[in-house]
Backbone as CSV, one residue per row, in Angstrom:
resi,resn,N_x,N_y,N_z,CA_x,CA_y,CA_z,C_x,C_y,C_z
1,UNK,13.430,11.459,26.594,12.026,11.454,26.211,11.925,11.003,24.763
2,UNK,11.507,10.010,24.741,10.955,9.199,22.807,9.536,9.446,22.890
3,UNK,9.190,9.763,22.037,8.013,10.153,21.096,7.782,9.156,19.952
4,UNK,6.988,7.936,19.613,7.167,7.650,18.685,5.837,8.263,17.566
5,UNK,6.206,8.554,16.523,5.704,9.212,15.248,4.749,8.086,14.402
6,UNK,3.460,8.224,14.424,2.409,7.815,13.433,2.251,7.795,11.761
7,UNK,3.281,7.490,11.110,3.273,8.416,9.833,1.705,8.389,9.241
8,UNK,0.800,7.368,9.839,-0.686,7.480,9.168,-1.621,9.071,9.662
9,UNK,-0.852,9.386,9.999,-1.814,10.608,11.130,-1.278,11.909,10.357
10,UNK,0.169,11.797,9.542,0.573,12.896,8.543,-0.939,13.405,7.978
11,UNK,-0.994,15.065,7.699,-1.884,15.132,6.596,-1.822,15.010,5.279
12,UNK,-0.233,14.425,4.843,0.440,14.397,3.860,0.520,12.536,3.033
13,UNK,0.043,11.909,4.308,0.005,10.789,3.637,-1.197,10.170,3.413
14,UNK,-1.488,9.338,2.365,-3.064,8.638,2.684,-3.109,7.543,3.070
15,UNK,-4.550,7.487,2.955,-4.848,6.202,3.750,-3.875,4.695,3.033
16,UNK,-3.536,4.068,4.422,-2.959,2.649,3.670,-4.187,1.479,3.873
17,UNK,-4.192,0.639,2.952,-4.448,-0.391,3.870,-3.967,-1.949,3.349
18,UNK,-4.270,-3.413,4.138,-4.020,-4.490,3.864,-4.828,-4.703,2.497
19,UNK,-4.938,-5.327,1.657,-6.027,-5.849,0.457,-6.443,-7.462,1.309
20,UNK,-7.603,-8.230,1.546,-7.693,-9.409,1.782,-7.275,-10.025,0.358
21,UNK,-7.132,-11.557,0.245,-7.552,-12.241,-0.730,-8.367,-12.437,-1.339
22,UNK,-9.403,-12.043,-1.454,-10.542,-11.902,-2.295,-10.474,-10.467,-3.101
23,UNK,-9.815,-9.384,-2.084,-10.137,-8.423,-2.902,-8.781,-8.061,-4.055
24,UNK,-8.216,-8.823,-3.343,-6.739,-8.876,-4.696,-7.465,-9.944,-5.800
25,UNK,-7.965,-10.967,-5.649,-8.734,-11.727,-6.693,-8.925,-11.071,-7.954
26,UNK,-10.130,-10.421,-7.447,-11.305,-9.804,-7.612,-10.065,-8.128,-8.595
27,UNK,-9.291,-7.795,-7.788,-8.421,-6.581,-8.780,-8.034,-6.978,-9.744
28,UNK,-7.301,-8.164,-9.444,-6.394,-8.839,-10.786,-7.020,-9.209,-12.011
29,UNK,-8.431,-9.728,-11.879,-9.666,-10.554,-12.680,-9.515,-8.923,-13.010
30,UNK,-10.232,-8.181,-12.265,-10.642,-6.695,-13.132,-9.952,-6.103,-14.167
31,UNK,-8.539,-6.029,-14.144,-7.192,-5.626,-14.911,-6.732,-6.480,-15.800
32,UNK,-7.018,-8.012,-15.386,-6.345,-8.505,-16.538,-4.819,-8.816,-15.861
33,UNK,-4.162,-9.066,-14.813,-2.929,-8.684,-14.657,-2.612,-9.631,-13.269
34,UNK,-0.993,-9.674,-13.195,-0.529,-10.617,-12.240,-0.244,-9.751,-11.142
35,UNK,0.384,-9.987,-9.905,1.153,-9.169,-9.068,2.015,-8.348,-9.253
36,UNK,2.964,-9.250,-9.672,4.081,-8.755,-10.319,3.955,-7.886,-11.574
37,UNK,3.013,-7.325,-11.289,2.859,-6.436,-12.900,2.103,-5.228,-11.616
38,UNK,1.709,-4.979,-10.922,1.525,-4.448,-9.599,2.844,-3.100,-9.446
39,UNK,2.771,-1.774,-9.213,3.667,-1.032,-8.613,4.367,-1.343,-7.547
40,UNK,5.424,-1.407,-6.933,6.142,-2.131,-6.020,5.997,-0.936,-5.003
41,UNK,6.569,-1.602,-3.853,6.400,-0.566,-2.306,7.486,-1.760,-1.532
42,UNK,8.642,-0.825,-0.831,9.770,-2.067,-0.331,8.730,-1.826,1.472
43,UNK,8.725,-3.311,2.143,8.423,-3.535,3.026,8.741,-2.537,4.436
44,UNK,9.939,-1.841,4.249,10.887,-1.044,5.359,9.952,0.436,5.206
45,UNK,8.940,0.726,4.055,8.371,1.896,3.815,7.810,2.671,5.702
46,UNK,8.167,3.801,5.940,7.317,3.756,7.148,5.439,3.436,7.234
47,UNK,4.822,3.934,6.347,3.397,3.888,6.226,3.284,2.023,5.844
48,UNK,3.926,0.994,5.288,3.692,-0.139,5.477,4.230,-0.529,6.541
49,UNK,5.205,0.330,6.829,5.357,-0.813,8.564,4.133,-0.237,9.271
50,UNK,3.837,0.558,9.302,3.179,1.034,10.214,1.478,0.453,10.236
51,UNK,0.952,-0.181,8.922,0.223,-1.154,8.806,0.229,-2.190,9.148
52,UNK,1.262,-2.941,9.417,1.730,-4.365,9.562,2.105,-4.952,8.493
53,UNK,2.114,-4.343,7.026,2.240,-5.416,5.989,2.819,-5.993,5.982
54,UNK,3.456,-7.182,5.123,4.660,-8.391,4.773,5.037,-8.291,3.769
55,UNK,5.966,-8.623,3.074,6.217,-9.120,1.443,4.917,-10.177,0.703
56,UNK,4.785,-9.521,-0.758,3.484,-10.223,-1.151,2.153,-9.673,-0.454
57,UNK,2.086,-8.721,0.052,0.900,-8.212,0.617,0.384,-7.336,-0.309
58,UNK,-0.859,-6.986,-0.920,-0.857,-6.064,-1.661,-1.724,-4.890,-0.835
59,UNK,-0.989,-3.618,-1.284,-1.683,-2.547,-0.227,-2.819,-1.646,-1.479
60,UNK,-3.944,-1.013,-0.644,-4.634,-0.241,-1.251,-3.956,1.144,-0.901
61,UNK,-3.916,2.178,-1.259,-4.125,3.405,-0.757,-4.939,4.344,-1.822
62,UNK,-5.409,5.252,-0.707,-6.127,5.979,-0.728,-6.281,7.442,-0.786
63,UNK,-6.331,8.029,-1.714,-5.813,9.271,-1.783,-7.144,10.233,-1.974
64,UNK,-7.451,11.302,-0.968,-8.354,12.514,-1.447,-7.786,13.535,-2.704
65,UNK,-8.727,13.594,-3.767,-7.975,14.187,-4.880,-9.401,15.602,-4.924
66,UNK,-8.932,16.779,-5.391,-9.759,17.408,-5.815,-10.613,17.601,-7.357
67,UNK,-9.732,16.929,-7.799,-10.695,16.373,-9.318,-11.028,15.323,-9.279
68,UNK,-10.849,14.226,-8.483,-11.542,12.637,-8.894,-12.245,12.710,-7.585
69,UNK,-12.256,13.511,-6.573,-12.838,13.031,-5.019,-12.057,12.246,-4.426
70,UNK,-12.275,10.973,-4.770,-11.074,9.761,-3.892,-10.509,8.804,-5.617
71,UNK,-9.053,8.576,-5.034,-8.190,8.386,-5.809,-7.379,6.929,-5.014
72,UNK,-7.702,5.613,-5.714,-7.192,4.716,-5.289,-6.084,3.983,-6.080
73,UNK,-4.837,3.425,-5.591,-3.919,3.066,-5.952,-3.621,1.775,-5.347
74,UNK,-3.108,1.019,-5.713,-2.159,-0.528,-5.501,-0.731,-0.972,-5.781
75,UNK,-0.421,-1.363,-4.559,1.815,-1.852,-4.802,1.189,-2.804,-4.083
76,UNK,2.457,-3.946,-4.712,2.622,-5.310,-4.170,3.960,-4.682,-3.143
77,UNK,3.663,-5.156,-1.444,5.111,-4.989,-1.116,6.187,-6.076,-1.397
78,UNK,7.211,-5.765,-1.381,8.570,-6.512,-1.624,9.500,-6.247,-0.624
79,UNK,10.233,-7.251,-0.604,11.240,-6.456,0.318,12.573,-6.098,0.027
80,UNK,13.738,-5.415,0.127,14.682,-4.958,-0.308,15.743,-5.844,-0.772
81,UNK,16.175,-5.414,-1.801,17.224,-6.262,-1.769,18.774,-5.842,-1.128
82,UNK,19.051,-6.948,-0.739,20.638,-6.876,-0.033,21.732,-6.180,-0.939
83,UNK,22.304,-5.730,0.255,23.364,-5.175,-0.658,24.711,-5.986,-0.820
């Protein structure tokens, strides 16, 4: 019997999601800043596989905070390097 596991459905993790191209635009213009200046997230993460992301994708997440209400964050994924 396999069960496969949702890690988005944890109450421990938040929300992920894809960024379109516009709305990575539109972040970078806001900040001042490149990708690569972006927090990293390696592609193999379970909560980005479990999105579909790719390398070069930039993810939003989403975090419920009790002092800010909602708490949003950004990683460029990458993918691992070989060993």
């Amino acid at each position: 019997m396999s069960t496969k596991l949702n890690v988005l459905k944890h109450d421990m993790v938040p929300d992920h999601e894809i960024m379109s191209e516009e709305e990575v635009s539109a972040l970078l213009t806001t900040y001042n800043i490149t990708t690569e200046q972006l927090p990293k997230v390696f592609h193999d993460d379970p909560a980005v596989k479990s999105i579909g992301a790719e390398a070069d994708n930039v993810i939003r997440i989403i975090r419920v905070s009790h002092t800010a209400g909602r708490a949003e964050s950004y990683r460029l994924v990458v993918k691992r390097p070989k060993k």
